[in-house]
C-alpha positions in Angstrom: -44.6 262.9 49.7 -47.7 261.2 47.8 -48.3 258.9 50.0 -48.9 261.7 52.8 -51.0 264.0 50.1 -53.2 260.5 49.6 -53.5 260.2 53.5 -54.1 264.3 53.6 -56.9 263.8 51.1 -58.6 260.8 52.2 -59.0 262.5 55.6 -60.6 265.3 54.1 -63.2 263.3 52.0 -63.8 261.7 55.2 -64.2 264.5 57.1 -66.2 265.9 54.3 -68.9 263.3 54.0 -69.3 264.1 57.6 -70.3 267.0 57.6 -72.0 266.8 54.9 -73.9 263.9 56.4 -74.6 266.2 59.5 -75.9 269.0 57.9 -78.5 267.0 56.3 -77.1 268.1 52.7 -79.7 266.7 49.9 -78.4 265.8 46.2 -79.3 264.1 43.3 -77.9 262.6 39.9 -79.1 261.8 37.1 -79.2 258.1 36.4 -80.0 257.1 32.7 -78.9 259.7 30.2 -81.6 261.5 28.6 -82.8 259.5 25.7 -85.6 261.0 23.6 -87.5 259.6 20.3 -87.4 261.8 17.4 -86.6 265.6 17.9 -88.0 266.6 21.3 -89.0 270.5 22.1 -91.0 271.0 25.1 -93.7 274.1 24.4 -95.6 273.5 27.8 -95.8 271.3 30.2 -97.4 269.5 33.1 -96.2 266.8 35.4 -98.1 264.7 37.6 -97.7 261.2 39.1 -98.2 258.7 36.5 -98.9 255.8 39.9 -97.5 256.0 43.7 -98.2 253.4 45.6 -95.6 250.7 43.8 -92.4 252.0 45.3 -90.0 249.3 46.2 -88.4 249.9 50.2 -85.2 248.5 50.7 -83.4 248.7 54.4 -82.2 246.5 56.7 -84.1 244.4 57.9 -82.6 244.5 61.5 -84.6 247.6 61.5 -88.0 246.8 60.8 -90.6 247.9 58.0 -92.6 249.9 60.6 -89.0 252.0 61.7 -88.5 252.2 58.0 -91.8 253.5 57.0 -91.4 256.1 59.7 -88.1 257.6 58.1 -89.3 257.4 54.6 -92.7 258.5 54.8 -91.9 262.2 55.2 -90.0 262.4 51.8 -92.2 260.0 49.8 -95.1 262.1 51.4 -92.9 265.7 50.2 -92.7 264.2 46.6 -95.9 263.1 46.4 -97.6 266.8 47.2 -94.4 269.1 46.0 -92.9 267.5 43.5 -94.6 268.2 40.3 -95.6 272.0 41.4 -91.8 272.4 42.0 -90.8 270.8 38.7 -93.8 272.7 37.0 -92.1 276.2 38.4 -88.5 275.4 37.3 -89.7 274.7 33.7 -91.6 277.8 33.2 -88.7 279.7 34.9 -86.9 277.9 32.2 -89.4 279.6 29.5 -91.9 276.0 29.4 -95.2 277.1 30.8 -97.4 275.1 32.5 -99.7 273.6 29.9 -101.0 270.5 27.7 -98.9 269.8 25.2 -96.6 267.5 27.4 -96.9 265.6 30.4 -94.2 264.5 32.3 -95.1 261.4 34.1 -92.9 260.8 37.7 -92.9 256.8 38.3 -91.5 255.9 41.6 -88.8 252.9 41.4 -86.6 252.1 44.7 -86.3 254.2 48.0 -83.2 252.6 49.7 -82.8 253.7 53.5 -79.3 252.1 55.3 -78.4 251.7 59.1 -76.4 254.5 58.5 -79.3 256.9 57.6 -78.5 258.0 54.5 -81.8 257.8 51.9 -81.8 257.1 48.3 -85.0 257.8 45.8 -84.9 256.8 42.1 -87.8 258.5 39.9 -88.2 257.6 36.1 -89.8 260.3 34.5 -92.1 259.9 30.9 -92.2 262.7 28.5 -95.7 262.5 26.3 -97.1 264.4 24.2 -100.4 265.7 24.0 -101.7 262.6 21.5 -99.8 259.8 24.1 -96.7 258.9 22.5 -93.7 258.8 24.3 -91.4 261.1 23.3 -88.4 261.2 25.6 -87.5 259.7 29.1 -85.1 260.2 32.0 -84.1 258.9 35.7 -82.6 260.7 38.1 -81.9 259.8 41.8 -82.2 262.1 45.0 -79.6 261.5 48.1 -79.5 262.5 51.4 -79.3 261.8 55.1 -82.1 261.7 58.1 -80.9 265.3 58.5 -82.2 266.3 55.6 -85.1 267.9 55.3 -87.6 266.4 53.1 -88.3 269.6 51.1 -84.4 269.5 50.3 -85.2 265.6 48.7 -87.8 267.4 46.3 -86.0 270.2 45.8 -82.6 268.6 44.2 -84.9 266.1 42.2 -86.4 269.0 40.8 -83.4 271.0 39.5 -81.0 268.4 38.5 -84.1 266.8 36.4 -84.9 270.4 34.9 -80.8 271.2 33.9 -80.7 267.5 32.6 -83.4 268.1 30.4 -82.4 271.8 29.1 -78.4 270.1 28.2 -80.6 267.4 26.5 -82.0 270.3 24.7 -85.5 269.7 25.1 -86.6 273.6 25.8 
């Protein structure tokens, strides 16, 4: 009787991940825990880009960097002009206005694209304060498939990062 729950299950995940996969589903996770330096309460806040141009690529290379750049441009190119409005909205839905007494800095590390299609972003994010001091930090990872659109990418960076933060209590 286990043995054919375990075979009942695993054909479920399996089936699962498909569909998920063919629906273009977007998710993300966080990746480091939120770490912070001394007590962190975020009053206002902007985010930009601290640099864009040093993200790694990894894909098969059977594929080619041109095919690559062709499936990963649209979702770097989402981040780069959406993401920090979008995360700037959540927070002061949260009750963080826009504003100068933080800046959350969004550093690029490693967009992974397989032969399978699914994509894989990892963004480290820098919390100063107004005087330049770091004061807390985070990374969190978007997933999804080709299907996905590239608005859903930004879009579950943006709220996992923003939950993460508020159960790290930083607003």
């Amino acid at each position: 009787m286990r043995e054919k729950f375990r075979a009942v299950a695993l054909v479920f995940a399996v089936a699962l991940g498909a569909m998920l996969a063919m629906t273009g589903c977007a998710g993300a996770r966080l990746t480091s825990k939120p770490e912070a330096v001394g007590q962190l309460k975020l009053t206002s806040a902007k985010v930009q880009w601290e640099t864009f141009h040093d993200v790694k690529l990894r894909y098969p290379k059977a594929f080619g960097a041109e095919y690559a750049r062709k499936e990963v441009a649209p979702v770097l190119d989402a981040f780069l002009k959406k993401g920090p409005g979008k995360i700037e909205k959540l927070l002061a839905e949260s009750g963080v206005p826009k504003g100068n007494d933080f800046t959350l800095e969004l550093t690029p590390k490693t967009f992974t694209y397989n032969s399978a299609g699914a994509k894989h972003f990892e963004i480290a994010v820098v919390i100063r304060a107004a005087s330049g001091h770091t004061r807390g930090w985070i990374s969190v990872a978007t997933n999804g498939s080709d299907y996905a659109d590239p608005d859903a990418f930004v879009d579950s960076f943006a709220k996992i990062l923003v939950s993460e933060m508020k159960t790290a209590g930083w607003y």
